[in-house]
C-alpha positions as CSV (number, residue, x, y, z in Angstrom):
1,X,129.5,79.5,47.1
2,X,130.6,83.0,45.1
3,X,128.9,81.5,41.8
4,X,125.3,80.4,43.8
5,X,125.2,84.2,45.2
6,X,125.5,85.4,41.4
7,X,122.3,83.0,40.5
8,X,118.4,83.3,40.7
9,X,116.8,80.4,40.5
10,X,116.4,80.0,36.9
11,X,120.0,80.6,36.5
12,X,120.6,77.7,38.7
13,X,118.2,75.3,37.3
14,X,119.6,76.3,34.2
15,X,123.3,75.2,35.6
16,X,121.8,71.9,36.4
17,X,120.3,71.7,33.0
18,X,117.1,71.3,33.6
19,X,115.5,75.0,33.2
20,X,112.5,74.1,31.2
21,X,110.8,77.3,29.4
22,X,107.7,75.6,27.5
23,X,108.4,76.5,23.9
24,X,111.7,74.7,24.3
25,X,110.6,71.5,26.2
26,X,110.3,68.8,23.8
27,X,111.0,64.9,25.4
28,X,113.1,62.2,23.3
29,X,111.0,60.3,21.3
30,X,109.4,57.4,23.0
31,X,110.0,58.7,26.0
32,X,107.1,57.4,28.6
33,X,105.1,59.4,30.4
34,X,102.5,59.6,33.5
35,X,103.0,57.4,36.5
36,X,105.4,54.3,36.9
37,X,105.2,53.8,40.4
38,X,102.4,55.1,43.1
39,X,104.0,56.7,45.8
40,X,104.1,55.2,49.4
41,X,100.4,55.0,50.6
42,X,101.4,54.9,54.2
43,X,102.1,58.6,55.7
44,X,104.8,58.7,58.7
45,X,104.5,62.4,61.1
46,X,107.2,64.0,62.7
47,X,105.0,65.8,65.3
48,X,102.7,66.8,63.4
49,X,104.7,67.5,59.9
50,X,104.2,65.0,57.3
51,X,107.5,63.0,57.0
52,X,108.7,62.8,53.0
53,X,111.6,61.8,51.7
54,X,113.0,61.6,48.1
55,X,111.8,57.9,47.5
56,X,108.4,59.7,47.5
57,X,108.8,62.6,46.2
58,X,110.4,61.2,43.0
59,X,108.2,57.9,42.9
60,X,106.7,58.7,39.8
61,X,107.5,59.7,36.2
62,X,107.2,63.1,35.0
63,X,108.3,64.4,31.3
64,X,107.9,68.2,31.2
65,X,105.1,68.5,28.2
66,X,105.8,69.5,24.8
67,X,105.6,73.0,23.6
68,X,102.8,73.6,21.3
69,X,103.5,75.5,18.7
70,X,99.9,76.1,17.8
71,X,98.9,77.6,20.8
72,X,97.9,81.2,21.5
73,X,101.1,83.3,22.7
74,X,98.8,84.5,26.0
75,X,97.7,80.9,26.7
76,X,99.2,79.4,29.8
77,X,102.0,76.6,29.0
78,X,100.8,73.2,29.5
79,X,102.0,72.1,33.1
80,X,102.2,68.3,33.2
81,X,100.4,68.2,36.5
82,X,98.0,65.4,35.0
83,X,101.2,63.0,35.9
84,X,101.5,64.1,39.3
85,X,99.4,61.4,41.5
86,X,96.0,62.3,43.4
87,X,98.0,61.0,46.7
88,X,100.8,63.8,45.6
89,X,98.6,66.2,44.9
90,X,97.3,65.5,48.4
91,X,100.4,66.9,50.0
92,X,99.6,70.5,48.6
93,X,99.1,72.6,51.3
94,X,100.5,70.2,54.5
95,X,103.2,70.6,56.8
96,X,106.4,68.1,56.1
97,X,109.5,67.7,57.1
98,X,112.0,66.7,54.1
99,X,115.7,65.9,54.1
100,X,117.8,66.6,51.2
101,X,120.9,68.3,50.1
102,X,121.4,72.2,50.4
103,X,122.0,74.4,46.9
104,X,122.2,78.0,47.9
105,X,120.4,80.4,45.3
106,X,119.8,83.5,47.3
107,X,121.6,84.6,50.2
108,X,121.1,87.7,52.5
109,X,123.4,89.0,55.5
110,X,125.2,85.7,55.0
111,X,122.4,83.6,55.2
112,X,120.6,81.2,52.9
113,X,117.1,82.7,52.0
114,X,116.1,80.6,49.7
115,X,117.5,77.0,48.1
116,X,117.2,73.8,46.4
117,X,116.6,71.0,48.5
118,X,118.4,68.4,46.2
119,X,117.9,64.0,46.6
120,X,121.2,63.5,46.5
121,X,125.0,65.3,45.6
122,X,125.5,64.0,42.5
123,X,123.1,66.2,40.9
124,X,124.9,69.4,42.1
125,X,126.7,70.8,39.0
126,X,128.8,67.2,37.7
127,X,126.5,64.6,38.2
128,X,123.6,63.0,36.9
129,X,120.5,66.0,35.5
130,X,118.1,65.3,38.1
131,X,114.4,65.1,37.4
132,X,111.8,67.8,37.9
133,X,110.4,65.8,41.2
134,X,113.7,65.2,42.3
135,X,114.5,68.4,43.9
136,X,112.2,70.5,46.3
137,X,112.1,74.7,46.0
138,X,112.7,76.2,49.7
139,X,112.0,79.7,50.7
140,X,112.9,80.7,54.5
141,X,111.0,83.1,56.4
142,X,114.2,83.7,57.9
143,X,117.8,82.9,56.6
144,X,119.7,79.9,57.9
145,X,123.4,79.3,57.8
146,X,124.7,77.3,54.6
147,X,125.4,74.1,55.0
148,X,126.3,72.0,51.7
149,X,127.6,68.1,51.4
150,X,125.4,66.8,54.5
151,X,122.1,65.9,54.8
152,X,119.7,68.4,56.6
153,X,115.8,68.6,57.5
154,X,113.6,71.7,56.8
155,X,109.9,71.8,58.2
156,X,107.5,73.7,56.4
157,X,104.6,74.0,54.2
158,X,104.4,72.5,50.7
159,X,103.3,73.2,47.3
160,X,102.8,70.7,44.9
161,X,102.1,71.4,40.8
162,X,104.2,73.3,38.4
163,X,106.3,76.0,39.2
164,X,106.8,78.8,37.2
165,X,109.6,81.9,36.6
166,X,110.1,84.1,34.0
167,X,108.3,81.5,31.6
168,X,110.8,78.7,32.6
169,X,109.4,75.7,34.7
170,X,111.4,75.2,37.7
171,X,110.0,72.7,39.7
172,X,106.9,70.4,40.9
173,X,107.7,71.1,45.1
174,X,108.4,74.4,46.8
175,X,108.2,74.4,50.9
176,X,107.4,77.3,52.8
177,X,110.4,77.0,55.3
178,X,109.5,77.4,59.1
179,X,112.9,75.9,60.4
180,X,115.6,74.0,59.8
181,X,115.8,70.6,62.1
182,X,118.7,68.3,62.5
183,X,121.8,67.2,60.3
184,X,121.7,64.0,59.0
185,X,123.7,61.0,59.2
């Protein structure tokens, strides 16, 4: 936990290996991109928050786009956001409940003020690089107590498109945390 209290976000996207800044983002060649799958058309609530889970979330392809080396240094970075779906997109802005894994990045008084909701546990540090739409940003309004290696729900507000800090791309999802709901299986 020591080594997460150490780490922005950046840092820790970086530790995962997936901290993209745009002049070093280039994808394999032949690598596909834009959408493989369309996510799940029909919407479930969990009273009143829009119930999403990772098989959603990550239904589609996304390769971070290619630096341009041509470009002017004040243009904005290319975001990718062309191969997020319209029915993502539709998300932005609604109130969902999602349940992932917990990987403390800031912590105040103890508590966790703000985290990466992750798909799964492999992806925390050994496992597999995740992809960008695999892991959700979350910022609480007010700290909760860490709780890593079990599944746990957060209700909130979510963004969806590119998210950017210090110049590095660190994710497609962020959720404005309200609360923290039940533990998981």
């Amino acid at each position: 936990m020591k080594i997460f209290r150490a780490l922005g976000l950046v840092s820790l996207v970086a530790v995962l290996g997936v901290a993209m800044r745009a002049a070093d983002v280039v994808p394999p060649a032949g690598t596909p991109t834009g959408v493989v799958a369309a996510p799940a058309a029909s919407a479930q609530f969990d009273n009143g928050y829009l119930k999403l889970g990772f098989e959603q979330l990550a239904s589609y392809n996304f390769v971070p786009p290619a630096f341009d080396p041509t470009a002017a240094p004040t243009a904005k970075p290319p975001t990718g956001e062309e191969q997020i779906p319209a029915g993502v997109k539709e998300w932005n802005g609604k109130k969902a409940v999602i349940t992932g894994f917990m990987v403390p990045v800031k912590m105040e008084k103890g508590l966790v003020t703000e985290f990466l909701l992750m798909r799964n546990t492999m992806a925390c540090c050994y496992g597999a690089v995740p992809n960008m739409n695999e892991w959700v940003i979350v910022k609480m309004k007010k700290g909760v107590a860490p709780l890593m290696d079990v599944p746990v729900q957060f209700f909130g507000e979510l963004k969806v498109g590119a998210m950017f800090e210090n110049g590095y791309m660190t994710g497609l999802y962020e959720l404005e945390g309200e609360r923290m709901g039940e533990v998981q299986g």
